[in-house]
N, C-alpha and C positions, 0 to 999 in steps of 0.2 A: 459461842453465841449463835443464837440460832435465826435464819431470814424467812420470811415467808412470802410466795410472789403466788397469787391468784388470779385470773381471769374468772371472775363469778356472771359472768354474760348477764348482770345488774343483778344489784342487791337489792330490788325491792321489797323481795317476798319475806316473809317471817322464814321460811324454811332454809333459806340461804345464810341470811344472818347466824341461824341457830347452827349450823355447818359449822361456817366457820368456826365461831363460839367452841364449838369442841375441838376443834384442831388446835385455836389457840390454847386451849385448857389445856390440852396435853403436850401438846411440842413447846411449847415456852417460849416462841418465838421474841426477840427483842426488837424486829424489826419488823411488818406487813405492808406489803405493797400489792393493791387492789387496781383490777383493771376493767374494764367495761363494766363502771358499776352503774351508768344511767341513770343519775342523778344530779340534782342541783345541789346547792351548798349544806341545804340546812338537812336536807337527810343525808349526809353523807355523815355530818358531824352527828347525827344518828347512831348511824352503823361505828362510828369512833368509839362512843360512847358506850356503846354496846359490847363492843370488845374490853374495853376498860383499857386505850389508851389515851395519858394524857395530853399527846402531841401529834400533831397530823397536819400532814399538807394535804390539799382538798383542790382537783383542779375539776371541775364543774364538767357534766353533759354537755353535746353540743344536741337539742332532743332528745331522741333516745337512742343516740347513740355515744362511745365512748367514757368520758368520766375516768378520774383516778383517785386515787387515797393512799397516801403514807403516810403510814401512822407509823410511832417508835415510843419506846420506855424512857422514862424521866433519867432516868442513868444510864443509858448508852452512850452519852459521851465523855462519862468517866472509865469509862473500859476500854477507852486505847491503849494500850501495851507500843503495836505499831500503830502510825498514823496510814489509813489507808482510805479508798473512798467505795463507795458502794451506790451505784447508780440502778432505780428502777425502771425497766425501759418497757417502751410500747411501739414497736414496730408499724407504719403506718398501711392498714388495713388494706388499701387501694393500689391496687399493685403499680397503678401509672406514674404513685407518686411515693412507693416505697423507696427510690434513690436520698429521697428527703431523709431518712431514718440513717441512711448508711452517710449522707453527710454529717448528719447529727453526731455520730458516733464517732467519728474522724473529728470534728473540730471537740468534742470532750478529749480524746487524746491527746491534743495538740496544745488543749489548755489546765491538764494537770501531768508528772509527774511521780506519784506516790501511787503504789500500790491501788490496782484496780482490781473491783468486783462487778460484773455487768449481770443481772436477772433480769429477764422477765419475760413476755410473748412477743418474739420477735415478728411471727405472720411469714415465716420463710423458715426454708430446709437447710442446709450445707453442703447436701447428698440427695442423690433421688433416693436411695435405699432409706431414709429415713422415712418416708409415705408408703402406705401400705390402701391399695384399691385405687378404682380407677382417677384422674382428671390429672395425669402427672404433669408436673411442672416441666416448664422451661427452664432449659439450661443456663441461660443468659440470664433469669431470678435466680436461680443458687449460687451463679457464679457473685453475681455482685455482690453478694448478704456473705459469701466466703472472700470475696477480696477486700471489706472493709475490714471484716473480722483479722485477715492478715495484716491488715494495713496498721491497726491498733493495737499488733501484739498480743491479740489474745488470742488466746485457748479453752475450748470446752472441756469442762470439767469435769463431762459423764454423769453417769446417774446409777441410780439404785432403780429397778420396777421396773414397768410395764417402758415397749420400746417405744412407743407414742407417748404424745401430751395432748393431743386432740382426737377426738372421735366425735363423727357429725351422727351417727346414731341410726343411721338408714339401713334400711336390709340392704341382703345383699347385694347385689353388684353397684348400689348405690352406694356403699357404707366405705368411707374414705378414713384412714386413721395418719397423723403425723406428725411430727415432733419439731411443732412451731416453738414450745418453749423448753427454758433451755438456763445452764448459769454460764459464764464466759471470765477467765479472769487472767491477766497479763503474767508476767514471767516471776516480776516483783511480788506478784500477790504468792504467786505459786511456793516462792523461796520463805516468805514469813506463814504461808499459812497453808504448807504442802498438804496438812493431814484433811483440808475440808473434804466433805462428804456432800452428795447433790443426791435427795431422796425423789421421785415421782409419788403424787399421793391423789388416788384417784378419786373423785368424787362422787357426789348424786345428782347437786344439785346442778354441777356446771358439766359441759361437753370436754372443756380443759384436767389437766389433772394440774394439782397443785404442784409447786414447786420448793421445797424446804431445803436450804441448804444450811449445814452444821460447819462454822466459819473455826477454825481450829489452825491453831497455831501449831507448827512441824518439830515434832518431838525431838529434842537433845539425843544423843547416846552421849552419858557421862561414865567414868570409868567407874569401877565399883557398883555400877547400878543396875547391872544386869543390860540383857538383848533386848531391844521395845518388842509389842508387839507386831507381828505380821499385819502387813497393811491390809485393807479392805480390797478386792479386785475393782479396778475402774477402766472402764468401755471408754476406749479413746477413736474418737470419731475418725484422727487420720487411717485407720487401719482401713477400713471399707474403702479408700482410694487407692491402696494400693494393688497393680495388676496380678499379684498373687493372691489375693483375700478370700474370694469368691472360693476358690480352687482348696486353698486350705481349708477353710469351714467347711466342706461340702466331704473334706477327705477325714475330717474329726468327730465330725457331727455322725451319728448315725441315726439315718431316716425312720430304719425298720423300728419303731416305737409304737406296735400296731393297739396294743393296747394301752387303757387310758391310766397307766400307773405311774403314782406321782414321784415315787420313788426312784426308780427308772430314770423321768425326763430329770430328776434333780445329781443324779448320777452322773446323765449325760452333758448336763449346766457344768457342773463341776470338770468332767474331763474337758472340754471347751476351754474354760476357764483357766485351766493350770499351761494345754496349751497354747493358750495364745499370748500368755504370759512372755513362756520361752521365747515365742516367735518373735514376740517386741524386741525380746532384749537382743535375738539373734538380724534383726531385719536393721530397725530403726536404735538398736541401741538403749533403749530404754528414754522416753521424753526427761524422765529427771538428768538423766547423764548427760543429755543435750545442753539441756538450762545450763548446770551446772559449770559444763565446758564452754 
């Protein structure tokens, strides 16, 4: 099953709608969750309607700002296999009073039990490595948006694509890129539905890239059935914190890439990627071995 979590910075224009409208034709998603769409009720159930779902929760603009919409399929609640919960979240803007969001998040924990899946634009890092150009953040904002995130068990899921979800669009030394959004999902989720995948999907219309995650339940090895496939590689955020990280990628990575071939950088993707594989399972052990144990 597929989720879809957007920041379309308001849906009013034709040209946004129609965006979406292609993403949803193509990725199937069963789920969309819309965030600063700056609007009141009745266009919002507009844009529902537009996408062709039949259900939707609708929480209205405060002016122009803010506005949400989740929509879902008339059959997503016949496709629980596992019972689990899927929260779309909106981190709150104002940094004075983004403590509010990380309370938020702490008391959903406290009041359910069953497999969590948490998306959407949280409005905060976990890392300063995750912002790229100038106005970096304060330590005391990533720490709190990472100590709730600990506090509830969850874990980032990584992604596919680009290493941002925001870019403010400015030239140079103005041009700020960073990975506000993001999917997070507890330990329980992780055991019923190891194989999900988190895509980054960049847009036109919005400064955000979309967020698609593919919710997939963690394949058997049965006897007789052959070896699964080789997993997909997944960027696990702990790695950037640890005081060796910097030191390894810099010693794997090779810079001299003087020319622009793509063959080459996808080369150098790949050896990266095999080693840092090793290095998990040789540092941290591997996070599934963890769970597990």
């Amino acid at each position: 099953m597929n989720l879809l979590s957007v920041n379309c910075r308001g849906c009013g224009k034709p040209e946004v709608v129609q965006e979406l409208l292609h993403i949803v034709e193509e990725k199937q998603p069963a789920v969309v969750f819309l965030l600063e769409t700056r609007m009141n009720e009745e266009h919002a159930r507009g844009v529902q309607r537009a996408l062709g779902f039949p259900n939707a929760i609708v929480v209205k603009s405060e002016g122009r700002s803010g506005g949400l919409i989740l929509m879902w399929r008339g059959d997503v609640e016949n496709l629980r296999v596992v019972q689990w919960q899927f929260t779309g979240f909106y981190g709150e803007p104002r940094r004075e009073r983004r403590k509010e969001s990380w309370y938020l998040m702490r008391f959903l924990r406290a009041h359910s039990s069953v497999p969590w899946l948490c998306v959407g634009d949280f409005n905060e890092l976990l890392a300063a490595e995750e912002q790229i150009g100038a106005n970096e953040r304060e330590q005391w904002q990533m720490a709190a948006f990472s100590d709730a995130v600990n506090d509830c068990r969850l874990m980032d899921l990584g992604y596919h694509g680009l290493p941002y979800t925001w870019d403010n669009r400015q030239d140079a030394d103005r041009n700020v890129k960073a990975r506000l959004d993001r999917a997070l999902g507890d330990d329980k989720f992780l055991e019923s539905f190891g194989d999900t995948e988190v895509f980054h999907i960049p847009l036109a219309e919005s400064d955000h890239c979309g967020i698609l995650v593919e919710v997939r339940q963690k394949t058997l090895v049965r006897p007789g059935r052959g070896r699964r496939k080789a997993k997909p590689f997944r960027y696990e955020n702990m790695w950037q914190r640890h005081g060796e990280y910097v030191d390894f990628v810099n010693r794997i990575w090779d810079p001299g890439l003087d020319q622009p071939d793509l063959t080459v950088v996808a080369n150098a993707l790949l050896s990266l990627q095999t080693s840092l594989k090793t290095w998990d399972r040789e540092v941290f052990g591997s996070v599934k071995n963890r769970l597990e144990n």
